[in-house]
C-alpha positions in Angstrom: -17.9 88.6 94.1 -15.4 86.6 95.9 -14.0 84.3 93.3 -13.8 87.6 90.5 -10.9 89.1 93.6 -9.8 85.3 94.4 -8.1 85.6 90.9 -7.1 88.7 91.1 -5.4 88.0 94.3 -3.3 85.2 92.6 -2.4 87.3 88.8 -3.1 90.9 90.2 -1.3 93.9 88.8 -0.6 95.5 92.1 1.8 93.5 95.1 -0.8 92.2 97.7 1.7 92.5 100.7 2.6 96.5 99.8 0.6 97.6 97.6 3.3 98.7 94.8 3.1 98.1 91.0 3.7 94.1 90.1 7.1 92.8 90.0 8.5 94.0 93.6 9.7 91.6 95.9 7.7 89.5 98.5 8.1 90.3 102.1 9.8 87.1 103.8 6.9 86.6 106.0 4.9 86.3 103.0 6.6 84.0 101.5 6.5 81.7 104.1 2.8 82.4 104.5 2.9 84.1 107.8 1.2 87.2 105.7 -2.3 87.5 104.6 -2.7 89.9 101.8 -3.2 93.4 102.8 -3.7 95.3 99.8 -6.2 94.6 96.4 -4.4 92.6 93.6 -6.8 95.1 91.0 -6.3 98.3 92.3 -4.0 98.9 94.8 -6.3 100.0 98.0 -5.9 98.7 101.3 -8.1 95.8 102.5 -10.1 95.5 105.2 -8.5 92.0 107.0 -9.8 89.6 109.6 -7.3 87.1 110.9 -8.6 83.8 112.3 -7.2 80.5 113.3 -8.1 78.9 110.0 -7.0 80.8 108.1 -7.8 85.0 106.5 -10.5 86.9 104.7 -9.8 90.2 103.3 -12.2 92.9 101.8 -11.9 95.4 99.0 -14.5 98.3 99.0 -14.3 98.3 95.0 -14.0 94.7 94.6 -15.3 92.6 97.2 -13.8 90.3 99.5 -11.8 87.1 99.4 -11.1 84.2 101.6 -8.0 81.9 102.1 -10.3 79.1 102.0 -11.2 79.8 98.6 -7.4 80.5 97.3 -6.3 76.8 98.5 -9.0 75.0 95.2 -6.8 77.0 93.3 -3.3 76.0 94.4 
């Protein structure tokens, strides 16, 4: 289940920094990549989010989870 929230993460409909409809503005921290994601790119719920040194994972209860790791194959 990780890649199906991987994509929404990158084209969701909801703002993964505050959780608002698409089209708001990015937090500065987020744009410098300071941020992981804290809410679900599908539907708007706040994730569940770990913090290491590597990098993030962060987990929807309705969609699954999704790691940093897996969003850098698709830069």
């Amino acid at each position: 289940m990780v890649g199906d929230l991987g994509a929404a993460v990158g084209a969701g409909v909801y703002n993964v920094y505050t959780g608002e409809l698409g089209g708001t503005s990015v937090p500065t921290a987020a744009q410098l990549g300071l941020e992981p994601p804290r809410f679900c790119a599908a539907c708007g719920r706040r994730m569940v989010v770990q913090v290491r040194p590597d990098g993030w994972r962060a987990r929807c209860s309705r969609h699954g989870e999704v790691d940093s790791g897996d969003l850098e194959t698709q830069r």
